[in-house]
C-alpha positions in Angstrom: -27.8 -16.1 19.5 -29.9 -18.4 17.1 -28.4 -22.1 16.6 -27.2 -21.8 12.9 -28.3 -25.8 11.9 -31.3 -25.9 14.3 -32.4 -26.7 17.3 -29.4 -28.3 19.1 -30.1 -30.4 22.1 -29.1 -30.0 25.2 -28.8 -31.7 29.0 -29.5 -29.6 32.8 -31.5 -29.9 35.6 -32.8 -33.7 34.8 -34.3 -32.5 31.6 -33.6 -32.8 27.6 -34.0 -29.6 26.5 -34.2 -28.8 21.8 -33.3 -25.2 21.9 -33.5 -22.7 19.1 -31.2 -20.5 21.1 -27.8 -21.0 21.8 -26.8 -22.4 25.2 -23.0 -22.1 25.8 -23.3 -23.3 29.0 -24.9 -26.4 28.9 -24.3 -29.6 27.9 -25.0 -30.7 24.6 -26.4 -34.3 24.1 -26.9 -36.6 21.0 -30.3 -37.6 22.1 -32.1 -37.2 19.1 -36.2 -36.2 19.5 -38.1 -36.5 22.7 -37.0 -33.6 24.0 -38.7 -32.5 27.5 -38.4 -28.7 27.3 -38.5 -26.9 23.8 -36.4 -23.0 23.6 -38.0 -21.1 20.8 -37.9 -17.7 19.4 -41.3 -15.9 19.2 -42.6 -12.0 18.9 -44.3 -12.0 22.0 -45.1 -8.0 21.5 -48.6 -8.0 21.2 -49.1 -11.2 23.7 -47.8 -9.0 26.3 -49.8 -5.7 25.3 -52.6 -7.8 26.0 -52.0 -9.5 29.4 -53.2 -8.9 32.8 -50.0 -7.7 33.8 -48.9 -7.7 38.0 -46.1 -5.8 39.3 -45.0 -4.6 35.8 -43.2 -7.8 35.0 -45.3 -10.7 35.0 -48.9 -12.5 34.1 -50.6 -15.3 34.3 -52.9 -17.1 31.7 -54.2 -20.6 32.3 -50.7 -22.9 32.0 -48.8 -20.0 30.9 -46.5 -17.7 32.6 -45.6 -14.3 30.7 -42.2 -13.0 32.0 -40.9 -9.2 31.0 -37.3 -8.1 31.5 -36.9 -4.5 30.3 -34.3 -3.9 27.7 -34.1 -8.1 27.4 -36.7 -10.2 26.6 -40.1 -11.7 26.8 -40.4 -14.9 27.7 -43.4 -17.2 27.7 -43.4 -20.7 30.1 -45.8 -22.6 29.1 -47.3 -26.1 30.9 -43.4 -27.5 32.2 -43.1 -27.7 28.3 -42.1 -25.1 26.4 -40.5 -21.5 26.8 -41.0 -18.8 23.7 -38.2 -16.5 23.9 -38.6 -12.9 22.4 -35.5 -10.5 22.7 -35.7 -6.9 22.5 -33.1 -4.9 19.9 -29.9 -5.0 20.8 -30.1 -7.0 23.8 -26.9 -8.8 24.6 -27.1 -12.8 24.4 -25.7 -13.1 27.6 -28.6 -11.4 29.2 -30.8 -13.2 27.4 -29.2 -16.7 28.7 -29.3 -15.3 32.3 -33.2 -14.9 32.8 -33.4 -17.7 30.5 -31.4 -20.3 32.9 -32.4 -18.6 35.7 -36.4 -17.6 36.8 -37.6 -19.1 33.0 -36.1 -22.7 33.6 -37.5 -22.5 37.8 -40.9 -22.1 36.7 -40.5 -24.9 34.0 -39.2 -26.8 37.2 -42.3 -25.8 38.9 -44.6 -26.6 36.2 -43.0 -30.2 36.2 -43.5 -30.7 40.0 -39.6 -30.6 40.7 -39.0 -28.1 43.6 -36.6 -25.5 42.9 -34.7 -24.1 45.9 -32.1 -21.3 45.4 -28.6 -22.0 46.3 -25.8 -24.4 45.3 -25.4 -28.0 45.8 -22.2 -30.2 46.1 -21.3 -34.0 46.0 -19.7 -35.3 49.3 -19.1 -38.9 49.9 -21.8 -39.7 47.2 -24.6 -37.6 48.7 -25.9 -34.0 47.6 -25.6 -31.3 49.8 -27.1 -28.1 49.4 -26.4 -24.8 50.4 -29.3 -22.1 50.8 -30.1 -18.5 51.4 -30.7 -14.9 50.9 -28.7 -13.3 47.8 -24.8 -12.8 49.3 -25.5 -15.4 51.3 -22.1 -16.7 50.5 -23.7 -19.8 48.7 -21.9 -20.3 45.3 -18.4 -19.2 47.6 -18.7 -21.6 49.7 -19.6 -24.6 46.6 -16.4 -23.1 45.2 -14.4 -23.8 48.4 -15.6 -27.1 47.9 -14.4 -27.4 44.5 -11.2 -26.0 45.5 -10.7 -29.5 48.1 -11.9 -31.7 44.9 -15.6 -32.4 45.2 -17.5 -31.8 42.8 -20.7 -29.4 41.9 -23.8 -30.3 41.5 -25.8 -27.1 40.3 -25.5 -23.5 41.4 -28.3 -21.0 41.4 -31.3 -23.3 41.2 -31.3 -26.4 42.9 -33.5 -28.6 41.2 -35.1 -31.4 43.2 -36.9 -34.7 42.2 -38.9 -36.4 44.4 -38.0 -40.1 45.8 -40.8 -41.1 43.5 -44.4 -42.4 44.3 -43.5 -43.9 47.8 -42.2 -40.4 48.5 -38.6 -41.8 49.4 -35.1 -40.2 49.3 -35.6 -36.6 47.4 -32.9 -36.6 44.5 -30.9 -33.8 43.5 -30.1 -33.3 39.5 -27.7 -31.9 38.1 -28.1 -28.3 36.3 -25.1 -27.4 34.4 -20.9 -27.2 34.7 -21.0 -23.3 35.5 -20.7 -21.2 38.3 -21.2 -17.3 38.7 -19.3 -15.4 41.5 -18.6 -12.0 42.5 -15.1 -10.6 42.0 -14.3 -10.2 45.4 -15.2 -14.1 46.2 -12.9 -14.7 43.2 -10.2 -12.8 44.3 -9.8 -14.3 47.6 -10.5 -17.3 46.2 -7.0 -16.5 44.7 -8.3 -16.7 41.0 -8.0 -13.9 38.2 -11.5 -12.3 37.3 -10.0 -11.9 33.7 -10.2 -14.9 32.9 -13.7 -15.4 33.1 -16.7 -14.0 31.1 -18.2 -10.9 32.7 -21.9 -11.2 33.1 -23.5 -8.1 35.5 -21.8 -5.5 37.8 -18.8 -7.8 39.3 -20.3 -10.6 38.6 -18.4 -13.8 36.8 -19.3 -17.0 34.7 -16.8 -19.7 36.4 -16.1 -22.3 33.6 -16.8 -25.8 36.1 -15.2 -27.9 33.6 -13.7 -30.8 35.3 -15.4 -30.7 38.6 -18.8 -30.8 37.6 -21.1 -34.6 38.8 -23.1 -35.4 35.6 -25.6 -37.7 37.6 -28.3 -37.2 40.3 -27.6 -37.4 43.7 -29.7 -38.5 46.4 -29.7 -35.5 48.9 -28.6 -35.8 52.4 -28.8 -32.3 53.8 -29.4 -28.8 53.5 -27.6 -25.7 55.1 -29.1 -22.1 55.1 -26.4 -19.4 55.4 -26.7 -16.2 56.8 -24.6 -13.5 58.7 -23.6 -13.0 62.1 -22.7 -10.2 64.3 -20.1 -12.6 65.8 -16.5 -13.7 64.9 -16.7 -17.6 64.6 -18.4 -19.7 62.1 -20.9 -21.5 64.0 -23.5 -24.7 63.1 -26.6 -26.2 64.4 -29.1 -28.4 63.5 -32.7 -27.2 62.8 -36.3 -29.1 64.2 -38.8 -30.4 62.4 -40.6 -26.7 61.7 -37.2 -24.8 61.6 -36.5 -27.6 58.7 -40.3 -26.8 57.1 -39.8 -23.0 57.2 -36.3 -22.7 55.9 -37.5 -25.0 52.9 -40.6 -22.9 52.3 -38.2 -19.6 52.5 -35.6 -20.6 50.0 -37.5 -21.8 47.3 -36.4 -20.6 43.7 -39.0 -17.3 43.1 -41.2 -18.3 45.8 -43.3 -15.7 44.7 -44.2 -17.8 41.8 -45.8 -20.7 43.7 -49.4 -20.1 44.5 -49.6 -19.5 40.7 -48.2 -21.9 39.1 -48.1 -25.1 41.0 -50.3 -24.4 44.3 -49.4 -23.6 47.9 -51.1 -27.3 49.1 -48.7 -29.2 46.7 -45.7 -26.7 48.0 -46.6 -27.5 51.4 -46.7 -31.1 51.1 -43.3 -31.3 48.9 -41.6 -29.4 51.5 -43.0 -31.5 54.3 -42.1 -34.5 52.8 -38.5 -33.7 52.1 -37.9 -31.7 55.7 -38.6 -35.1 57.0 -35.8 -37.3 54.8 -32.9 -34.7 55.4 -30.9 -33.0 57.7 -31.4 -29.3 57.3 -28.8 -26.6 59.3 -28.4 -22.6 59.9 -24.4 -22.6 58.9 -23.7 -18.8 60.2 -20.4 -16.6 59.5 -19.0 -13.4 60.4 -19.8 -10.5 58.3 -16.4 -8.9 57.7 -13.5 -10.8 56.8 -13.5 -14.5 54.1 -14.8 -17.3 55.9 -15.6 -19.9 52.9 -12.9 -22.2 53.6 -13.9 -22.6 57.6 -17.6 -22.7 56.8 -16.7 -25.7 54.2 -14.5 -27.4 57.4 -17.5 -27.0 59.4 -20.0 -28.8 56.9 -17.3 -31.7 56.4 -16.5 -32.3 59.9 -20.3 -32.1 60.0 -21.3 -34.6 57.2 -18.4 -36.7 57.9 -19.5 -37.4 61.7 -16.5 -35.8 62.8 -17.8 -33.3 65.3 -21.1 -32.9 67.3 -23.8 -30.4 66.2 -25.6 -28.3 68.2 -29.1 -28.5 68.6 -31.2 -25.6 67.1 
């Protein structure tokens, strides 16, 4: 798990990140010093003993955020900074790396002021699209249908978004890192081979994105929530201005996490601003049957002014 020469430094979600870990999945750069986000091993036993815990899993201590994953880790996110890492025996790595990448590296986003929303984002026609919603949504399927017609992937799983800057302009997506995870049966009818992929939970995969993966920010253009419908058709429409606002607020990466670490009035006002700069859709689909190839049909004929939306 530990680097064997050192910190080795690495390149996701905007950020240079000097980890003492091993991270396989990102990508390494030869930035030297001035890293932005420092990995570190830690004992983080008796820190935990002693915190306030809430729901069994987490605390909260001034600029720092305790995180516990039984049979895994303790992890410790401190001020957008720094995350202390402290594995339990005989945890795997892989497990380590998941909670690591995963709710560790959204409350560093947090912690930064970059919103995190969960879901996928692609590149289409030089803009960033995302796609949002509850897990099984279909999110990362339908990024991978995406890949399959050559565009290329932004991020999947957390969605990290900059702000236009000071003049509060054009929100910016960045990008995380050239991996995917999907469920076997997405894979299957995807018509790839699960056994060719690293297995990481239940039927869950690690996709290897190595060719089809954007390496710069985009500026992002518009957001789709998926969900399921009753129905048999894929159908679109375009959300209003508090639709937009609550769909935002909903699908933020561990919402639960926000009125403690960065503040509901800055939330608020993030979301506000960017529900006002992009398009934002509910992108339903049937729930029997594979649908990610007509859902991505219906976003390009969408995004590529080829068909009129309904109005939501």
């Amino acid at each position: 798990m530990k680097n064997k020469f050192g910190p080795t430094m690495y390149q996701a979600f905007g950020l240079h990140i000097s980890s003492e870990i091993s991270l396989p999945e990102l990508v390494t750069t030869a930035r030297i010093g001035g890293a932005d986000v420092e990995i570190k091993l830690g004992d983080l036993s008796r820190d935990w003993r002693a915190a306030e815990v809430e729901d069994d899993f987490y605390a909260f201590e001034d600029d720092r955020f305790l995180f516990y994953v039984p049979e895994v880790a303790v992890y410790a996110i401190r001020g957008g900074r720094q995350i202390i890492v402290s594995p339990f025996a005989g945890a795997e790595d892989k497990r380590i790396r998941l909670y690591l990448l995963g709710t560790c590296m959204g409350a560093i986003l947090m912690q930064r002021r970059t919103l995190p929303l969960h879901g996928s984002a692609v590149v289409v026609d030089g803009r960033a699209y995302a796609f949002i919603g509850e897990s099984g949504a279909g999110k990362s399927t339908l990024a991978a249908a995406f890949r399959s017609r050559g565009y290329r992937l932004l991020t999947d799983d957390v969605i990290a978004v900059a702000s236009g800057g000071e003049d509060g302009g054009t929100p910016v997506v960045m990008p995380a890192y050239p991996q995917q995870k999907l469920w076997q049966e997405s894979i299957e009818q995807l018509g790839l081979q699960s056994d060719r992929y690293r297995h990481l939970y239940m039927s869950k995969y690690a996709i290897p994105v190595t060719a089809g993966f954007s390496v710069d920010a985009v500026p992002l253009a518009g957001v789709f929530e998926l969900s399921r419908t009753d129905g048999d058709e894929v159908t679109l429409s375009r959300c209003q201005a508090l639709a937009r606002l609550a769909l935002l607020r909903i699908h933020t990466y561990r919402p639960f996490l926000v009125s403690r670490l960065v503040g509901d009035p800055w939330h608020f006002s993030t979301v506000t601003g960017m529900a006002s700069r992009i398009e934002v859709f509910r992108l339903q689909r049937p729930a029997g049957g594979f649908s990610a190839q007509e859902m991505a049909e219906a976003v390009l004929r969408t995004v590529l002014g080829g068909e009129k939306v309904v109005q939501g």
